[in-house]
Backbone as CSV, one residue per row, in Angstrom:
resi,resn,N_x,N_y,N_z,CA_x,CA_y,CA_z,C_x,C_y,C_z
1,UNK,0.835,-1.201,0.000,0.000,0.000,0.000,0.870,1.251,0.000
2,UNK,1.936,1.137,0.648,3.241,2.594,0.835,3.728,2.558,-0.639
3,UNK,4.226,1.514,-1.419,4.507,1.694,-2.348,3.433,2.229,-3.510
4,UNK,2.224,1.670,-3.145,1.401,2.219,-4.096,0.789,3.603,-4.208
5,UNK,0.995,4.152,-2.209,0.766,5.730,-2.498,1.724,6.536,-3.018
6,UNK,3.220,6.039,-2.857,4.122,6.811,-3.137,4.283,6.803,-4.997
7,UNK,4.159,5.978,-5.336,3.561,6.215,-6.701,2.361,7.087,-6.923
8,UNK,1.340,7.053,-6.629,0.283,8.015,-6.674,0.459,9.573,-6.599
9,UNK,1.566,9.842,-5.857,1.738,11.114,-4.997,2.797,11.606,-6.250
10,UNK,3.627,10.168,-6.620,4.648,10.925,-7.685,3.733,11.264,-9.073
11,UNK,2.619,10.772,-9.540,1.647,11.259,-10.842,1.267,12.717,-10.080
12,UNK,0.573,12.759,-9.020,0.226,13.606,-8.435,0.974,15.081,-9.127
13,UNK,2.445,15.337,-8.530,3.376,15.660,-8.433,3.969,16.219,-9.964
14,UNK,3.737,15.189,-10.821,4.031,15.338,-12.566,2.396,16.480,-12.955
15,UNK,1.387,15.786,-12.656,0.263,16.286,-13.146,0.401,18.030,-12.692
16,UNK,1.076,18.039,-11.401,0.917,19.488,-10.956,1.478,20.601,-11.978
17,UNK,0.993,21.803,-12.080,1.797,22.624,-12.727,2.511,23.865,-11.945
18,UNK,2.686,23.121,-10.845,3.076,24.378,-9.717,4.632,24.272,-9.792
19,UNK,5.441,25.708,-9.835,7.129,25.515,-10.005,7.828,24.758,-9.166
20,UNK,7.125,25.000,-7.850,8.231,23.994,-6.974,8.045,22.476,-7.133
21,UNK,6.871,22.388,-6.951,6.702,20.793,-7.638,7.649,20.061,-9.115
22,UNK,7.792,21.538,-10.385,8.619,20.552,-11.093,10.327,20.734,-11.092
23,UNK,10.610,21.880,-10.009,11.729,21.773,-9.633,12.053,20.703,-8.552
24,UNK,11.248,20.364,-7.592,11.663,18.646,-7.367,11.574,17.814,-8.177
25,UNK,10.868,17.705,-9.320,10.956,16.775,-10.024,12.275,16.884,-10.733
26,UNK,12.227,17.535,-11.060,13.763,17.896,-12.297,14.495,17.717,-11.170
27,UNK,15.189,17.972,-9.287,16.266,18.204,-8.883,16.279,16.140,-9.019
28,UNK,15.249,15.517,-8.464,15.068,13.877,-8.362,15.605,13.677,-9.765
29,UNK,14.746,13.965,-11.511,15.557,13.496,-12.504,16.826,13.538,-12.579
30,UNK,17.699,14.864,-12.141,18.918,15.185,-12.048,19.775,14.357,-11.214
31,UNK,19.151,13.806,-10.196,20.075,13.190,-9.454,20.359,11.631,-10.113
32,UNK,18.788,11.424,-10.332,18.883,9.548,-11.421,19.663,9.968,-12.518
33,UNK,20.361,10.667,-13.358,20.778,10.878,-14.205,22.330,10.708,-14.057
34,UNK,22.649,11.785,-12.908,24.198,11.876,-12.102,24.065,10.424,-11.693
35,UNK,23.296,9.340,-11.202,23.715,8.283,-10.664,23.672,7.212,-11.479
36,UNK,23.115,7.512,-12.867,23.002,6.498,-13.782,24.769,6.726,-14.106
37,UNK,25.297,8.334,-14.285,26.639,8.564,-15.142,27.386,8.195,-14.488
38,UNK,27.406,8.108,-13.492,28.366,7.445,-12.154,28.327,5.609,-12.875
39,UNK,27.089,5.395,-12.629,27.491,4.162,-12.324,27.824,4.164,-13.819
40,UNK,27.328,4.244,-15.333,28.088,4.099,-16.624,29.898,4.563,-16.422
41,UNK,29.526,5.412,-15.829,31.864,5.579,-15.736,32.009,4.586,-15.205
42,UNK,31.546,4.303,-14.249,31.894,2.647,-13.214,32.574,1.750,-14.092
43,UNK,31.017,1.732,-14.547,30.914,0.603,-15.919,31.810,0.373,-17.238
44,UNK,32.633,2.008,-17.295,33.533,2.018,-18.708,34.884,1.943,-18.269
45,UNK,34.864,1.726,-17.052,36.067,1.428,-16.472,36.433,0.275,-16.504
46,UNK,35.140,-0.252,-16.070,35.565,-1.939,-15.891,36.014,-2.371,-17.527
47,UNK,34.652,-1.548,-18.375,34.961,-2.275,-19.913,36.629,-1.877,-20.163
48,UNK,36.832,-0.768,-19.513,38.101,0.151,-20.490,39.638,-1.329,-19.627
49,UNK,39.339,-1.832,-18.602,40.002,-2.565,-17.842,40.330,-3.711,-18.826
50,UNK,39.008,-4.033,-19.142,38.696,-5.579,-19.420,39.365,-5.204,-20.796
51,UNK,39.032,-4.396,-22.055,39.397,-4.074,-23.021,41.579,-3.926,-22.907
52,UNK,41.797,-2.941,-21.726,43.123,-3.566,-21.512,44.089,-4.833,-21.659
53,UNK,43.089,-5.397,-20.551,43.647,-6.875,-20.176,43.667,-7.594,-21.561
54,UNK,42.837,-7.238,-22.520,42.514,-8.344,-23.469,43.622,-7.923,-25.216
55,UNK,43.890,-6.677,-24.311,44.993,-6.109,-25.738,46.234,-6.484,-25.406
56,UNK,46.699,-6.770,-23.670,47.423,-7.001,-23.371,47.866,-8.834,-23.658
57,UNK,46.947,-9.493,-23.512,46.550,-10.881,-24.061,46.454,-10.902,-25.779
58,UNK,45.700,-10.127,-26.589,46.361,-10.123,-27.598,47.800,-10.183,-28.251
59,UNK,48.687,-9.054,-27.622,50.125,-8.673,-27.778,50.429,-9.964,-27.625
60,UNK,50.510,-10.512,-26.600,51.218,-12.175,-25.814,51.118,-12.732,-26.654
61,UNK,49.425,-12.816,-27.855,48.910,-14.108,-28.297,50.190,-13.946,-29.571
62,UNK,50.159,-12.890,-30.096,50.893,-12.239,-31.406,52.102,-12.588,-31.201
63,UNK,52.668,-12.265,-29.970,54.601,-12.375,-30.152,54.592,-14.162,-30.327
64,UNK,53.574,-14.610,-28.887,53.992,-16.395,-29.267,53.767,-16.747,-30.582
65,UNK,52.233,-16.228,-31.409,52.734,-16.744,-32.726,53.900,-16.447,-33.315
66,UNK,54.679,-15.026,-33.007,55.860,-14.833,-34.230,56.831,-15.650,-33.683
67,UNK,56.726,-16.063,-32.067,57.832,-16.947,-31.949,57.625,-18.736,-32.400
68,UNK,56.590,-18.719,-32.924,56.127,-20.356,-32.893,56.621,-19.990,-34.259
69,UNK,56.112,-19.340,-35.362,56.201,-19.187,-36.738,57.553,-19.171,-36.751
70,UNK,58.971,-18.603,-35.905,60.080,-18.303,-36.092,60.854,-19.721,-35.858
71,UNK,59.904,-20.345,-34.905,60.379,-21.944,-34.158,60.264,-23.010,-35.401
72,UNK,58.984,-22.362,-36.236,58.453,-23.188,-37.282,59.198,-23.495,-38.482
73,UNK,60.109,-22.311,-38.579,60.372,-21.956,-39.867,62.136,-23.096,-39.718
74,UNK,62.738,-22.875,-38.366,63.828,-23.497,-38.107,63.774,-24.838,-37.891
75,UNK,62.466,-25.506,-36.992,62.127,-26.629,-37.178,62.342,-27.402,-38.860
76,UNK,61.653,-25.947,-39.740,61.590,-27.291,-41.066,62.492,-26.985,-41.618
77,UNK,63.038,-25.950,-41.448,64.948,-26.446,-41.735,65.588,-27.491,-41.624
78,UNK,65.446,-27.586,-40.195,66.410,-28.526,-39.714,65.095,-29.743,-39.809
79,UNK,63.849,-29.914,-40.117,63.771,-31.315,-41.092,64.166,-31.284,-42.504
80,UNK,64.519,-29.946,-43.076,64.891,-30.620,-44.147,66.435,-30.995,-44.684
81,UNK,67.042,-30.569,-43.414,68.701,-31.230,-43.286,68.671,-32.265,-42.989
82,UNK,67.522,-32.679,-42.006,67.485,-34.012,-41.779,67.147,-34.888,-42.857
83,UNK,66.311,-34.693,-43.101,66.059,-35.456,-44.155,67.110,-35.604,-45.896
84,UNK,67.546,-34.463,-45.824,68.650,-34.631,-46.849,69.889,-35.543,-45.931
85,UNK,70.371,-35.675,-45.003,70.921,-36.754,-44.219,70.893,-37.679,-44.526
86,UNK,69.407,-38.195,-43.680,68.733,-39.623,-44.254,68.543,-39.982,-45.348
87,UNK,68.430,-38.913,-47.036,68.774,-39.556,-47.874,70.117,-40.057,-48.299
88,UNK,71.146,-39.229,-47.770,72.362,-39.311,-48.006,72.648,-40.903,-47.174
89,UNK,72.332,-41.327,-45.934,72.748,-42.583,-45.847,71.904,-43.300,-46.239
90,UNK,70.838,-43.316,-46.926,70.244,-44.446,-47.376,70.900,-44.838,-48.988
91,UNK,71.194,-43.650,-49.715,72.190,-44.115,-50.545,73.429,-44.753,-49.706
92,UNK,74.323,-44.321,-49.169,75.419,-44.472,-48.628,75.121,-46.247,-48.428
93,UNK,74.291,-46.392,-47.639,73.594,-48.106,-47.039,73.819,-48.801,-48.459
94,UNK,72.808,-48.029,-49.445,72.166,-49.026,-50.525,73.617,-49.391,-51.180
95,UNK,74.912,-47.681,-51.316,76.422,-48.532,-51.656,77.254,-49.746,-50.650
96,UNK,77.007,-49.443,-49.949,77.270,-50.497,-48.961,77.160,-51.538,-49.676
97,UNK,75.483,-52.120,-49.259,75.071,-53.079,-49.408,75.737,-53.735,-50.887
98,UNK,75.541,-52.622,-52.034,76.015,-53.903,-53.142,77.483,-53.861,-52.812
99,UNK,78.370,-53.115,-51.927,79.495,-53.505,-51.901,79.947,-54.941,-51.422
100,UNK,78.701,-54.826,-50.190,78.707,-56.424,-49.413,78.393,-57.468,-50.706
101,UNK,77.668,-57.233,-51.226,77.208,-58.215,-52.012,78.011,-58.743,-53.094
102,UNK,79.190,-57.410,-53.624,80.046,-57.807,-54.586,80.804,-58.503,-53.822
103,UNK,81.468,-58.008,-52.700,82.565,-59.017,-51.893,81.987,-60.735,-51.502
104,UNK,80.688,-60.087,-50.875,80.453,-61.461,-50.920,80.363,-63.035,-51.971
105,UNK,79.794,-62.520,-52.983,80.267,-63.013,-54.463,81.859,-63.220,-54.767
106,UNK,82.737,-62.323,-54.433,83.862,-62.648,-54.071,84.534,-63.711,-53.512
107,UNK,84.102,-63.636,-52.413,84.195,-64.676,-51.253,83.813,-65.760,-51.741
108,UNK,82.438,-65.832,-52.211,81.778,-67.211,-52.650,82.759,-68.024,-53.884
109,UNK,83.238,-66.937,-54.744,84.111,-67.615,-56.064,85.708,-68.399,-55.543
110,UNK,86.145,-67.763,-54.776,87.325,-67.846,-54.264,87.412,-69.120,-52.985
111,UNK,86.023,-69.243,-52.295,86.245,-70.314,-51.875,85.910,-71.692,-52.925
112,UNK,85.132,-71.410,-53.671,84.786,-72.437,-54.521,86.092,-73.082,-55.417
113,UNK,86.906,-71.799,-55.789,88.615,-71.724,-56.218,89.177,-72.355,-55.648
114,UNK,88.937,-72.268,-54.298,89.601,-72.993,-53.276,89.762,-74.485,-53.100
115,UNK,88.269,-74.754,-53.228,88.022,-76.370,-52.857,88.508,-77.099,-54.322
116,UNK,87.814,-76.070,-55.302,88.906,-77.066,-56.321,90.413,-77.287,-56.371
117,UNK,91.007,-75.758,-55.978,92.240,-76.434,-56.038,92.506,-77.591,-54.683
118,UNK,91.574,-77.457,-53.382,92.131,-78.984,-52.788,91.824,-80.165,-53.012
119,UNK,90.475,-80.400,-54.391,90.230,-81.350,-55.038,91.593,-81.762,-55.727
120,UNK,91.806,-81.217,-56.475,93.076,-81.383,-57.425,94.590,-81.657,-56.689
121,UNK,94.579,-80.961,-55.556,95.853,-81.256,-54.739,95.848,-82.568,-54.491
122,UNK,94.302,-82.717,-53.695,94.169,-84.418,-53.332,94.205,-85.335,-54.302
123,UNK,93.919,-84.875,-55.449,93.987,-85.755,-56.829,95.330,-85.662,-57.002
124,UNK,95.937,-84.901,-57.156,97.780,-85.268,-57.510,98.284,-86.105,-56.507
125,UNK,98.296,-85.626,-55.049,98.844,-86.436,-54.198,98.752,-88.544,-54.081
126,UNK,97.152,-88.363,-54.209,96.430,-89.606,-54.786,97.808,-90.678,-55.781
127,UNK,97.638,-89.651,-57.019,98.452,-90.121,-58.359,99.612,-90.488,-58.026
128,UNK,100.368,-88.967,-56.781,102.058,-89.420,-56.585,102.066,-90.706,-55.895
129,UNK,101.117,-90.766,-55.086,101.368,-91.960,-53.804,101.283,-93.727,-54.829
130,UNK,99.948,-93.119,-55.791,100.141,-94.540,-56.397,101.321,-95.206,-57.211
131,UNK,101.964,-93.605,-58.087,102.868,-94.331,-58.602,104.073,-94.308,-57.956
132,UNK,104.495,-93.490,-56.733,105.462,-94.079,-56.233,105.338,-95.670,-55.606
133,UNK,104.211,-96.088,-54.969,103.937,-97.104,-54.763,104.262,-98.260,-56.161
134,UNK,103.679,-97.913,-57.059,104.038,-98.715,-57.935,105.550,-98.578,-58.721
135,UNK,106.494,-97.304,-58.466,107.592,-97.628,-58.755,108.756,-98.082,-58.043
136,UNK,108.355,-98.438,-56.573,108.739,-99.019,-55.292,109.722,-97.915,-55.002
137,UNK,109.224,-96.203,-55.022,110.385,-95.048,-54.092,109.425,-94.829,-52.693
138,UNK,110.419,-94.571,-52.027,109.815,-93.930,-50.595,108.689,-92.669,-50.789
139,UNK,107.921,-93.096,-49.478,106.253,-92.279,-49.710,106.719,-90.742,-49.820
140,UNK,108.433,-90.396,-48.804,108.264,-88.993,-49.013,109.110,-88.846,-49.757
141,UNK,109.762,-89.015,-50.806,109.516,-88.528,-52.084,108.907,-88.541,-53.036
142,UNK,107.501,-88.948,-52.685,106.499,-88.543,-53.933,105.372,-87.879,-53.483
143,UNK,105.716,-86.861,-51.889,105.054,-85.871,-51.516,105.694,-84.898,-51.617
144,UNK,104.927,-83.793,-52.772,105.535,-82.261,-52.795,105.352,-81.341,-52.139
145,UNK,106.415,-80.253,-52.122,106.379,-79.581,-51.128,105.287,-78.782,-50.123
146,UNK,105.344,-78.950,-48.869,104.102,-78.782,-48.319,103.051,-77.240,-48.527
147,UNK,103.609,-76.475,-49.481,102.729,-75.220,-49.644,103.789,-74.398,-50.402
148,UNK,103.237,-73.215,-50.862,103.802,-72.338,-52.311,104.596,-71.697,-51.129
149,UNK,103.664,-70.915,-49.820,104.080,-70.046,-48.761,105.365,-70.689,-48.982
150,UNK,105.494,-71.627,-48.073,106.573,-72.301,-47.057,107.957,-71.957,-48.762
151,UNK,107.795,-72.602,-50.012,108.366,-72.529,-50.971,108.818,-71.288,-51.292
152,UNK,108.432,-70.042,-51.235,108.160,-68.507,-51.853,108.901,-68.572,-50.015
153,UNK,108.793,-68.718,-48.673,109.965,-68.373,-47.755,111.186,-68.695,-48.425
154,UNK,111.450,-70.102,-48.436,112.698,-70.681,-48.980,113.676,-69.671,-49.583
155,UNK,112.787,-69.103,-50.715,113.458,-68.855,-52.103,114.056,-67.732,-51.725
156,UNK,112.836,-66.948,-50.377,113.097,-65.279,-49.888,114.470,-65.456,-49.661
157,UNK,114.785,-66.713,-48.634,115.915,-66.915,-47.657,116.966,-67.014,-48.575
158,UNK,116.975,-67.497,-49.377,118.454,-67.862,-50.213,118.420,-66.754,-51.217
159,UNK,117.723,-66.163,-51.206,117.675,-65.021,-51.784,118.923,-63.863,-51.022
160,UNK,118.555,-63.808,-49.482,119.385,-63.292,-49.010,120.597,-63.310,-48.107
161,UNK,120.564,-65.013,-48.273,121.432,-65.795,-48.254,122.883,-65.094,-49.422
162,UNK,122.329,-65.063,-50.204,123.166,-64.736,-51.450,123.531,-63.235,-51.554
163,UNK,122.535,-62.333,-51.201,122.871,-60.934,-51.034,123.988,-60.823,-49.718
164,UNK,123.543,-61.291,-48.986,124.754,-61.286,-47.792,126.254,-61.961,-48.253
165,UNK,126.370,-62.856,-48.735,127.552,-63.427,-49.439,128.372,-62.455,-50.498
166,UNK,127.414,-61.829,-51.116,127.871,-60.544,-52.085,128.332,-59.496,-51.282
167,UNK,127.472,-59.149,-50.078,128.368,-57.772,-49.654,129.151,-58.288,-48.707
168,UNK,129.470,-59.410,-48.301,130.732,-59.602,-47.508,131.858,-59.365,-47.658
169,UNK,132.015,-59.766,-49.417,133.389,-59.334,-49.463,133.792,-57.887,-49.493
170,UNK,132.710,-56.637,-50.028,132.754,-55.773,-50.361,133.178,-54.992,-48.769
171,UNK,132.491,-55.380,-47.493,133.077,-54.781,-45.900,134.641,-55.521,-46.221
172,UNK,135.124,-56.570,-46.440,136.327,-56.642,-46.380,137.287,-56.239,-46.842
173,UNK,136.782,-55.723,-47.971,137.791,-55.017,-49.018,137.799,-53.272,-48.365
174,UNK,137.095,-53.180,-47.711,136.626,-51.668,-47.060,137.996,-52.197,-45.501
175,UNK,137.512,-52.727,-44.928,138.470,-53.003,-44.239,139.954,-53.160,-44.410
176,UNK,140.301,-53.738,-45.847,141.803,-53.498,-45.944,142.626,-52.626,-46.577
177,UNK,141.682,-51.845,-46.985,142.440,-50.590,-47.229,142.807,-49.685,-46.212
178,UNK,144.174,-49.058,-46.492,144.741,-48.436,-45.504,144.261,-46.651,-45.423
179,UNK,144.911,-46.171,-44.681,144.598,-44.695,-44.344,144.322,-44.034,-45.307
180,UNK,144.845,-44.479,-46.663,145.313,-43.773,-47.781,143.920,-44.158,-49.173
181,UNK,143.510,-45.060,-48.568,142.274,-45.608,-49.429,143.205,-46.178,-50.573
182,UNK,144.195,-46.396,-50.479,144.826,-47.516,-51.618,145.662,-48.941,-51.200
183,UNK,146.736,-49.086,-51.242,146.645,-50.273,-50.763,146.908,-50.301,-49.332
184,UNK,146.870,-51.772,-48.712,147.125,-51.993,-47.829,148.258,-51.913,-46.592
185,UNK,148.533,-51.330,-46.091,150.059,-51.203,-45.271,150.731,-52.716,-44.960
186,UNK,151.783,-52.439,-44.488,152.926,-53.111,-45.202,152.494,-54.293,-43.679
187,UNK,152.328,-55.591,-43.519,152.536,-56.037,-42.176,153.652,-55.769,-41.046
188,UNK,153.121,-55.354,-39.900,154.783,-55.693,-38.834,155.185,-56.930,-39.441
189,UNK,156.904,-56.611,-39.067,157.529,-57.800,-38.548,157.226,-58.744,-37.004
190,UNK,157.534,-59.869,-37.426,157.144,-60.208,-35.602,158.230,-60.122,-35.318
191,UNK,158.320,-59.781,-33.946,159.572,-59.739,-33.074,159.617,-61.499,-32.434
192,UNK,160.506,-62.166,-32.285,161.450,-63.259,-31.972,161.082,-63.087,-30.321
193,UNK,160.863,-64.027,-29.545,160.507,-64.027,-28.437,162.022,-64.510,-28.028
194,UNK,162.349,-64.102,-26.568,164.055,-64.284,-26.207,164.208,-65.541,-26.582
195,UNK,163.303,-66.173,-26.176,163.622,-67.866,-25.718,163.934,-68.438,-27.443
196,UNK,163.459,-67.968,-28.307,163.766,-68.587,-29.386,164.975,-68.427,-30.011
C-alpha cells in the first residue's frame, strides 16, 4: 500500500503545474541521471580494464605466434637437413650393401677356387702316392712340397742368403784398405821371443 501511495503522490506531483513541484521533479531526474553517469563511468572502467587486459593478451597471443612461426620456420629447416641426411645414408647403405654383395660373391668364387684347387691337390697327391707305390720309391719322395708359402719363404731366404755373401766381401775389401784408401800397409815384422 506505501509503495502504491508513493507512486500516486509521484503522478500527483508530474500532473501538478506548480514551479516547486517541477523543480523537485527535475532536482530527483537530475540526481537519477548523475547516478546512472556514475554508475556508466563505473561501468567504462571496468569495460576500459577488461578491453586492456585483453589487448594485453592479444600482444602475448601475437609475439607467441611470431615466436612459434620463427620456431616453425627453423624446425623445417632442420627437417629438411634431416632429411637430406637420411637420404644421403640411405644411398650411402644401398652402396654399402652392393658392396657387401660384390665381396660377398667374391668370397663365394674364391672359396669355390679354393676347394677345387684342394680337389686337385688331393687328386695329384692320390696319383704321386700310387705311382710311387708302384715304382717301389719312398712315400716322401712322392710328396711335394708342403705349400707355395713355405716354398716362396725358402726362395726369400736364399735369396738373401746370397745378397749377404755378395756384400761380404765388399766390408772386407773396405776393411783393408789403408789410411790412404789404396793399398794396404805393409805387415809388422814379428819380433822373436828371447827364448827362441
Amino acid at each position: 500500500m506505501r509503495e502504491r501511495l508513493e507512486e500516486l503522490c509521484g503522478r500527483a506531483h508530474e500532473a501538478s503545474r506548480s514551479p516547486a513541484v517541477q523543480l523537485a521533479h527535475l532536482k530527483e531526474e537530475l540526481a537519477r541521471v548523475r547516478a546512472e553517469k556514475q554508475a556508466g563511468v563505473a561501468e567504462l572502467a571496468v569495460l576500459k580494464s577488461h578491453a586492456d587486459q585483453l589487448a594485453d593478451e592479444l600482444a602475448q597471443a601475437l609475439e607467441r605466434a611470431r615466436q612459434a612461426e620463427a620456431k616453425g620456420g627453423v624446425l623445417e629447416r632442420r627437417v629438411t637437413a634431416q632429411d637430406s641426411q637420411l637420404q644421403d645414408a640411405h644411398t650411402y647403405a644401398r652402396r654399402l650393401r652392393a658392396e657387401l654383395t660384390a665381396q660377398h660373391d667374391q668370397v663365394v668364387l674364391v672359396q669355390r677356387e679354393v676347394e677345387t684347387l684342394r680337389r686337385q691337390n688331393q687328386t695329384l697327391l692320390d696319383e704321386s702316392t700310387t705311382t710311387s707305390a708302384a715304382a717301389g720309391r719312398p712315400l716322401a719322395d712322392a710328396v711335394p712340397a708342403v705349400s707355395t708359402q713355405a716354398a716362396e719363404t725358402q726362395a726369400e731366404a736364399e735369396g738373401r742368403d746370397d745378397r749377404r755373401r755378395t756384400l761380404r766381401p765388399a766390408r772386407s775389401n773396405r776393411r783393408s784398405r789403408g789410411p790412404s784408401g789404396g793399398c794396404s800397409a805393409a805387415p809388422k815384422p814379428r819380433r822373436s821371443s828371447p827364448s827362441s
